[in-house]
RODO-2510 file (C-alpha; in nm, 4 decimals, decimal comma):
residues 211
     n   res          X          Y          Z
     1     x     3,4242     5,2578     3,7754
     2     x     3,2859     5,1462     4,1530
     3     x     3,0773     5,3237     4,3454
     4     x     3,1126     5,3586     4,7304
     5     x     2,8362     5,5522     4,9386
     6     x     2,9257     5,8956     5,0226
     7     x     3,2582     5,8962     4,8158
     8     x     3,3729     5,9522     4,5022
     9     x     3,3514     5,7058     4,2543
    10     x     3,6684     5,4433     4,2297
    11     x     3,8414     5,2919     3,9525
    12     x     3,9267     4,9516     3,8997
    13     x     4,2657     4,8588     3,7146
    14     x     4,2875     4,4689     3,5563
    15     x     4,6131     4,3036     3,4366
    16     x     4,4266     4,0277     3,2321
    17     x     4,6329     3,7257     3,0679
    18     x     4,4035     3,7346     2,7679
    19     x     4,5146     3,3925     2,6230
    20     x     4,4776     3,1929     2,9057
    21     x     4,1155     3,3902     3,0147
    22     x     4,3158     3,4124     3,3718
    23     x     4,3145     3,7703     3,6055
    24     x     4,6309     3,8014     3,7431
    25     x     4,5688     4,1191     3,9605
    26     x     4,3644     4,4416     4,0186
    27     x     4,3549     4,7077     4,2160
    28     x     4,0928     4,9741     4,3158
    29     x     4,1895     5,3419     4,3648
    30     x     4,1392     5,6840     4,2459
    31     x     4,2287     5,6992     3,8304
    32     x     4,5937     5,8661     3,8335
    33     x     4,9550     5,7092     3,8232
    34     x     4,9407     5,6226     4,1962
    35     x     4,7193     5,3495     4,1648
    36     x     4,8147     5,2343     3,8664
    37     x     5,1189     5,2242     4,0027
    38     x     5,0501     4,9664     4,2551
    39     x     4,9020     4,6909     4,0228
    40     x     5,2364     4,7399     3,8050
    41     x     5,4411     4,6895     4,2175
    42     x     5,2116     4,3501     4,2333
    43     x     5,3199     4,2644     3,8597
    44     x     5,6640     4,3276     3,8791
    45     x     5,7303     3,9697     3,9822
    46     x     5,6751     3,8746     3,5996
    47     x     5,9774     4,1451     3,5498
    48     x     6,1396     4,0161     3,2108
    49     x     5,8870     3,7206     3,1434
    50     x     5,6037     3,9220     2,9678
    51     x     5,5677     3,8314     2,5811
    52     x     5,3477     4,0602     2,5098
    53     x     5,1152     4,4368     2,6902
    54     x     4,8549     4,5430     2,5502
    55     x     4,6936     4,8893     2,6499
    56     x     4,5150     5,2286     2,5339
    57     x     4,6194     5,5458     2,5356
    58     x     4,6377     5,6288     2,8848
    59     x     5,0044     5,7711     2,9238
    60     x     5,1054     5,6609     3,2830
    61     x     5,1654     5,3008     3,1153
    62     x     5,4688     5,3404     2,9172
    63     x     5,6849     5,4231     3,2623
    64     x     5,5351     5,1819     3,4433
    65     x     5,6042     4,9214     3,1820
    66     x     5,9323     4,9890     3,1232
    67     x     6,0662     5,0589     3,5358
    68     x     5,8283     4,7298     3,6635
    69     x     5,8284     4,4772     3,3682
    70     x     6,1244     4,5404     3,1786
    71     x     6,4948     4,4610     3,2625
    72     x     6,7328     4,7147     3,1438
    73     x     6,7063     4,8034     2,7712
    74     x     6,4907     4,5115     2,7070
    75     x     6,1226     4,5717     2,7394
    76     x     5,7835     4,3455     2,6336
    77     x     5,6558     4,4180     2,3047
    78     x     5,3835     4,6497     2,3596
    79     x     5,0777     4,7747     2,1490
    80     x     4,8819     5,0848     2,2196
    81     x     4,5061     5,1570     2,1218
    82     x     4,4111     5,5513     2,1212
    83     x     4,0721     5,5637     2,0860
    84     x     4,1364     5,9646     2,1331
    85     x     4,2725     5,9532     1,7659
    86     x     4,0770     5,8036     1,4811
    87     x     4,2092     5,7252     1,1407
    88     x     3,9294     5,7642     0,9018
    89     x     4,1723     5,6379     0,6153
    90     x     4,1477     5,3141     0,7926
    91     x     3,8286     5,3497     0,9916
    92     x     3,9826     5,2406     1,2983
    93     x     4,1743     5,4037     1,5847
    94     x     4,4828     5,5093     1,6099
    95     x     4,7183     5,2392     1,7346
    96     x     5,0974     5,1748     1,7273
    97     x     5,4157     5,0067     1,9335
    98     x     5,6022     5,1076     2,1964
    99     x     5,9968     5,1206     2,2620
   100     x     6,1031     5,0699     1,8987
   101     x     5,8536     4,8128     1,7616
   102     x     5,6348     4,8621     1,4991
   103     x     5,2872     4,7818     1,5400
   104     x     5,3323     4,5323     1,2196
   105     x     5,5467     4,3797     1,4815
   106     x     5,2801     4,3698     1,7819
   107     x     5,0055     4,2500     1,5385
   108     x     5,2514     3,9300     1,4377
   109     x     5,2673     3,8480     1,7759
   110     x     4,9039     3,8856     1,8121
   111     x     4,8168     3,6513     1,5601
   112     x     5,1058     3,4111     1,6896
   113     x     4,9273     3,3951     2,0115
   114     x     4,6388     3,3579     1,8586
   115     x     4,4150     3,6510     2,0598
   116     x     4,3614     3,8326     1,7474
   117     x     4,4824     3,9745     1,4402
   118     x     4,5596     4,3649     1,5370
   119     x     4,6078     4,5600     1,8567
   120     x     4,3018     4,5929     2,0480
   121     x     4,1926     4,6026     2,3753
   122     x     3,8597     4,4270     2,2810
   123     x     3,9469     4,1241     2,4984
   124     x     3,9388     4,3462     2,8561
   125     x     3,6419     4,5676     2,7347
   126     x     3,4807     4,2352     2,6975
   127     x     3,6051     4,1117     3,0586
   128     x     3,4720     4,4249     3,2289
   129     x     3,1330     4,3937     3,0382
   130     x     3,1206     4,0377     3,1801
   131     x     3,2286     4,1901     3,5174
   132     x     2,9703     4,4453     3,5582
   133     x     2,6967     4,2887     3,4983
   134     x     2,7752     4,0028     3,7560
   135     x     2,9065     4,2244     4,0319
   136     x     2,7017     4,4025     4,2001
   137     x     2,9060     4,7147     4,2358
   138     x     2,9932     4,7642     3,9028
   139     x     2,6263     4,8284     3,8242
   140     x     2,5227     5,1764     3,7398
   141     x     2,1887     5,1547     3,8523
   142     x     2,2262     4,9118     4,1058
   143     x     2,0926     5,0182     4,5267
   144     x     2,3900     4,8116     4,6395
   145     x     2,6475     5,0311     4,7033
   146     x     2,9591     4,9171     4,9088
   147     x     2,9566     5,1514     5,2569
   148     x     3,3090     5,0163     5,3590
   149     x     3,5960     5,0433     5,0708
   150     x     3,7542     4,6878     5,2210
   151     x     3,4440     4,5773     5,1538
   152     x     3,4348     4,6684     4,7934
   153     x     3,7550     4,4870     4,7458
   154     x     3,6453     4,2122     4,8870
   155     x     3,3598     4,1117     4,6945
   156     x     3,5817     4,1876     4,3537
   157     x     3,8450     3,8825     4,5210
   158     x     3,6110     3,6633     4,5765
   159     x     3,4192     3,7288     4,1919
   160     x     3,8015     3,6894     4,0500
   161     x     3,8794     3,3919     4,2731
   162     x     3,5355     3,2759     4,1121
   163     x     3,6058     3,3803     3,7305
   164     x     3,9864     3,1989     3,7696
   165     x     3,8837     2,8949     3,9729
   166     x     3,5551     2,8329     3,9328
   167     x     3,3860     2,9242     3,6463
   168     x     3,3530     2,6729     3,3317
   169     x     3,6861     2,7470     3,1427
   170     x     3,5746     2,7613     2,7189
   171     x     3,9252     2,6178     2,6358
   172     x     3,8813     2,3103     2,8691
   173     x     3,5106     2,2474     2,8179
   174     x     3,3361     2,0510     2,5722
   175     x     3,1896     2,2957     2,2678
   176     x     2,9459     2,2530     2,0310
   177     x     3,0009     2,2661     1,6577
   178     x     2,9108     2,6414     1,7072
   179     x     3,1562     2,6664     1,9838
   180     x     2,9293     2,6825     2,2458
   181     x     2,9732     2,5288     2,5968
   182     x     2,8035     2,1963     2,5877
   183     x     2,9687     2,0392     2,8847
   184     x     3,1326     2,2683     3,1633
   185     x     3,4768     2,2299     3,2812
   186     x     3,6495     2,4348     3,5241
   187     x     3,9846     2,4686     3,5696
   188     x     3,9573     2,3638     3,9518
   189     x     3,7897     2,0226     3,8057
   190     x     4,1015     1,9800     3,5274
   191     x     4,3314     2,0215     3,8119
   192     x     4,1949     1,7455     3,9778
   193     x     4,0932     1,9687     4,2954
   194     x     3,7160     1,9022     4,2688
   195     x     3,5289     1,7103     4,0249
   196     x     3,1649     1,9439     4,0718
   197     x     3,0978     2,2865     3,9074
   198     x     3,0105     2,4865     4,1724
   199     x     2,8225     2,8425     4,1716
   200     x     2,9428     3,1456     4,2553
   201     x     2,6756     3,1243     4,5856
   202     x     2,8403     2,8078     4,6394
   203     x     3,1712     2,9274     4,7082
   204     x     3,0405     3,1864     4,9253
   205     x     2,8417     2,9879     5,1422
   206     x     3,0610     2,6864     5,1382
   207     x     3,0627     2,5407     5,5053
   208     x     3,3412     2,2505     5,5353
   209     x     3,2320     1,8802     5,6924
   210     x     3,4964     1,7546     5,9443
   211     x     3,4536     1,3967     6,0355
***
Protein backbone atom coordinates (compact mmCIF):
# COMPACT_ATOMS: atom_id res chain seq x y z
CA UNK A 1 0.00 0.00 0.00
CA UNK A 2 0.87 4.03 -0.61
CA UNK A 3 -0.24 6.58 1.25
CA UNK A 4 -1.39 10.00 -0.20
CA UNK A 5 -2.40 12.95 2.25
CA UNK A 6 -6.00 13.33 2.72
CA UNK A 7 -6.95 10.15 0.65
CA UNK A 8 -7.35 6.80 1.00
CA UNK A 9 -4.60 4.63 0.94
CA UNK A 10 -3.46 3.23 -2.76
CA UNK A 11 -2.28 0.03 -3.93
CA UNK A 12 0.53 -0.73 -5.95
CA UNK A 13 0.35 -3.72 -8.55
CA UNK A 14 4.06 -5.21 -9.90
CA UNK A 15 4.46 -7.54 -12.93
CA UNK A 16 8.06 -8.67 -11.88
CA UNK A 17 10.25 -10.93 -14.37
CA UNK A 18 11.62 -12.82 -11.40
CA UNK A 19 14.52 -14.54 -13.33
CA UNK A 20 15.95 -11.75 -14.85
CA UNK A 21 15.42 -9.39 -11.33
CA UNK A 22 13.78 -6.86 -14.12
CA UNK A 23 10.15 -4.75 -13.34
CA UNK A 24 8.36 -4.70 -16.30
CA UNK A 25 5.36 -2.50 -15.14
CA UNK A 26 3.17 -1.23 -12.22
CA UNK A 27 0.45 0.59 -11.65
CA UNK A 28 -1.08 2.47 -8.64
CA UNK A 29 -4.86 2.50 -8.01
CA UNK A 30 -7.52 1.54 -5.69
CA UNK A 31 -7.27 -2.64 -4.97
CA UNK A 32 -10.23 -4.04 -7.29
CA UNK A 33 -10.24 -5.49 -10.95
CA UNK A 34 -10.07 -1.98 -12.48
CA UNK A 35 -6.68 -1.38 -11.71
CA UNK A 36 -5.48 -4.48 -12.00
CA UNK A 37 -6.85 -4.39 -15.04
CA UNK A 38 -4.71 -1.75 -16.45
CA UNK A 39 -1.22 -3.29 -15.63
CA UNK A 40 -2.60 -6.59 -17.47
CA UNK A 41 -3.70 -3.56 -20.79
CA UNK A 42 0.23 -2.48 -20.41
CA UNK A 43 1.24 -6.33 -20.42
CA UNK A 44 -0.73 -7.48 -23.08
CA UNK A 45 2.04 -6.73 -25.55
CA UNK A 46 3.81 -10.04 -24.20
CA UNK A 47 0.26 -11.70 -25.38
CA UNK A 48 1.39 -15.43 -26.14
CA UNK A 49 5.17 -15.04 -25.10
CA UNK A 50 4.80 -15.60 -21.26
CA UNK A 51 6.45 -19.02 -20.05
CA UNK A 52 5.40 -18.87 -16.97
CA UNK A 53 2.61 -16.38 -14.00
CA UNK A 54 2.94 -16.69 -10.90
CA UNK A 55 0.29 -15.20 -8.38
CA UNK A 56 -1.84 -15.64 -5.02
CA UNK A 57 -5.12 -16.07 -4.51
CA UNK A 58 -6.56 -12.93 -5.48
CA UNK A 59 -9.37 -14.00 -8.05
CA UNK A 60 -9.43 -11.05 -10.59
CA UNK A 61 -6.13 -12.77 -12.09
CA UNK A 62 -7.33 -15.77 -13.78
CA UNK A 63 -9.56 -13.42 -16.39
CA UNK A 64 -7.12 -11.14 -16.80
CA UNK A 65 -4.58 -13.78 -17.63
CA UNK A 66 -6.39 -15.59 -19.87
CA UNK A 67 -8.29 -12.30 -22.08
CA UNK A 68 -4.61 -10.16 -21.97
CA UNK A 69 -1.81 -12.85 -22.07
CA UNK A 70 -3.21 -15.75 -23.62
CA UNK A 71 -4.12 -16.38 -27.34
CA UNK A 72 -7.14 -18.43 -27.81
CA UNK A 73 -7.16 -21.78 -25.94
CA UNK A 74 -3.56 -21.50 -25.20
CA UNK A 75 -2.70 -19.80 -21.98
CA UNK A 76 0.88 -19.44 -19.78
CA UNK A 77 1.32 -22.00 -17.29
CA UNK A 78 0.22 -20.49 -14.19
CA UNK A 79 0.69 -21.28 -10.39
CA UNK A 80 -1.44 -19.93 -7.64
CA UNK A 81 -0.42 -19.40 -3.86
CA UNK A 82 -3.59 -19.10 -1.34
CA UNK A 83 -2.29 -18.13 1.65
CA UNK A 84 -6.24 -18.00 2.71
CA UNK A 85 -6.02 -21.92 2.77
CA UNK A 86 -3.38 -23.77 4.71
CA UNK A 87 -2.59 -27.41 4.42
CA UNK A 88 -1.40 -28.55 7.73
CA UNK A 89 -0.71 -32.11 6.12
CA UNK A 90 1.98 -30.33 4.31
CA UNK A 91 2.57 -27.27 6.46
CA UNK A 92 2.39 -25.01 3.66
CA UNK A 93 -0.36 -23.13 1.80
CA UNK A 94 -2.58 -24.09 -0.39
CA UNK A 95 -1.31 -23.80 -3.96
CA UNK A 96 -2.22 -25.31 -7.38
CA UNK A 97 -2.35 -24.60 -11.46
CA UNK A 98 -4.47 -22.90 -13.47
CA UNK A 99 -6.28 -23.81 -16.92
CA UNK A 100 -5.59 -27.57 -16.80
CA UNK A 101 -2.04 -27.84 -15.38
CA UNK A 102 -1.14 -29.43 -12.45
CA UNK A 103 0.89 -27.71 -10.04
CA UNK A 104 3.53 -30.80 -10.42
CA UNK A 105 3.58 -29.18 -13.76
CA UNK A 106 4.19 -25.39 -12.60
CA UNK A 107 6.80 -26.56 -10.00
CA UNK A 108 8.88 -28.39 -13.11
CA UNK A 109 8.95 -25.31 -14.75
CA UNK A 110 9.99 -23.59 -11.67
CA UNK A 111 12.90 -25.55 -11.12
CA UNK A 112 13.68 -25.42 -15.01
CA UNK A 113 13.95 -21.76 -14.68
CA UNK A 114 15.71 -22.07 -11.92
CA UNK A 115 13.60 -19.39 -9.46
CA UNK A 116 12.74 -22.10 -7.16
CA UNK A 117 11.54 -25.43 -6.51
CA UNK A 118 7.54 -24.89 -5.78
CA UNK A 119 5.02 -22.15 -6.41
CA UNK A 120 5.60 -19.21 -4.37
CA UNK A 121 5.36 -15.77 -4.52
CA UNK A 122 8.43 -15.34 -2.19
CA UNK A 123 10.42 -13.62 -4.98
CA UNK A 124 7.81 -10.32 -5.15
CA UNK A 125 7.22 -10.34 -1.30
CA UNK A 126 10.91 -10.02 -1.28
CA UNK A 127 10.88 -7.14 -4.08
CA UNK A 128 8.29 -5.10 -2.18
CA UNK A 129 10.26 -5.56 1.15
CA UNK A 130 13.26 -4.15 -0.78
CA UNK A 131 10.85 -1.47 -2.15
CA UNK A 132 9.51 -0.14 0.97
CA UNK A 133 12.11 0.38 2.78
CA UNK A 134 13.91 2.50 0.00
CA UNK A 135 10.90 4.51 -1.06
CA UNK A 136 9.81 6.82 0.85
CA UNK A 137 6.12 6.32 0.39
CA UNK A 138 5.93 2.90 1.01
CA UNK A 139 6.95 3.57 4.61
CA UNK A 140 4.38 3.14 7.28
CA UNK A 141 5.70 5.46 9.59
CA UNK A 142 7.28 7.69 7.36
CA UNK A 143 6.10 12.08 7.51
CA UNK A 144 6.57 12.01 3.75
CA UNK A 145 3.46 11.58 2.34
CA UNK A 146 2.88 12.30 -1.45
CA UNK A 147 0.15 15.49 -1.58
CA UNK A 148 -0.22 15.10 -5.46
CA UNK A 149 -1.08 11.34 -6.75
CA UNK A 150 1.22 12.17 -10.13
CA UNK A 151 3.56 12.76 -7.80
CA UNK A 152 3.43 9.45 -6.11
CA UNK A 153 3.87 7.81 -9.41
CA UNK A 154 6.53 9.58 -10.17
CA UNK A 155 8.91 8.91 -7.58
CA UNK A 156 7.96 4.90 -7.94
CA UNK A 157 9.36 5.48 -12.03
CA UNK A 158 12.16 6.93 -11.23
CA UNK A 159 13.03 4.10 -8.04
CA UNK A 160 12.12 1.33 -10.92
CA UNK A 161 14.08 3.14 -13.62
CA UNK A 162 16.78 2.99 -10.72
CA UNK A 163 16.25 -0.82 -9.55
CA UNK A 164 16.30 -1.89 -13.65
CA UNK A 165 19.08 0.43 -14.81
CA UNK A 166 21.01 1.32 -12.20
CA UNK A 167 21.38 -0.69 -9.43
CA UNK A 168 24.34 -3.43 -9.18
CA UNK A 169 22.69 -6.46 -11.00
CA UNK A 170 23.76 -9.95 -8.57
CA UNK A 171 23.81 -12.04 -11.84
CA UNK A 172 26.33 -9.67 -13.60
CA UNK A 173 28.46 -8.71 -10.61
CA UNK A 174 31.37 -10.28 -9.18
CA UNK A 175 30.29 -12.57 -5.86
CA UNK A 176 32.07 -13.82 -3.22
CA UNK A 177 32.41 -17.48 -2.35
CA UNK A 178 29.30 -16.73 -0.13
CA UNK A 179 27.60 -15.12 -3.01
CA UNK A 180 27.89 -11.84 -1.93
CA UNK A 181 28.47 -8.74 -4.16
CA UNK A 182 32.15 -8.12 -4.16
CA UNK A 183 32.37 -5.99 -7.23
CA UNK A 184 29.16 -4.08 -8.54
CA UNK A 185 27.92 -4.30 -11.98
CA UNK A 186 24.95 -2.75 -13.34
CA UNK A 187 23.24 -3.62 -16.14
CA UNK A 188 23.60 0.03 -17.67
CA UNK A 189 27.60 -0.63 -17.26
CA UNK A 190 27.24 -4.38 -19.11
CA UNK A 191 25.44 -2.64 -21.81
CA UNK A 192 28.17 -0.55 -22.44
CA UNK A 193 25.99 2.74 -21.69
CA UNK A 194 28.14 3.95 -18.74
CA UNK A 195 31.05 2.45 -17.20
CA UNK A 196 30.31 4.24 -13.30
CA UNK A 197 27.79 2.92 -10.69
CA UNK A 198 25.86 5.67 -9.99
CA UNK A 199 23.41 6.33 -6.86
CA UNK A 200 20.05 6.60 -6.83
CA UNK A 201 20.72 10.68 -5.81
CA UNK A 202 22.81 10.59 -8.75
CA UNK A 203 20.29 9.94 -11.22
CA UNK A 204 18.09 12.41 -9.73
CA UNK A 205 20.28 15.20 -9.68
CA UNK A 206 22.13 14.37 -12.81
CA UNK A 207 22.77 17.78 -14.70
CA UNK A 208 24.22 17.03 -18.39
CA UNK A 209 27.70 18.96 -19.63
CA UNK A 210 27.33 20.29 -23.23
CA UNK A 211 30.55 21.35 -24.74
Amino acid sequence: YVKLQGKKKFYGWIAYDSKNKFIIDFVIGVRNDETLEQLFIKLKRFRGKVKLVLIDGYQGYEKFISSYLGIKRKKPVTGVINKSRFNKKTGRFYTYGLFGKSGKTVDKIIQELGIGTTISTALIENLNSFIRDNVQYMKRRSKGLSRVFDWMVDIFVGYFFFHNFVKPHWGLSKRSSKNWIEIGVTPAMSCGITFTQFSLYGILTFSPTLD
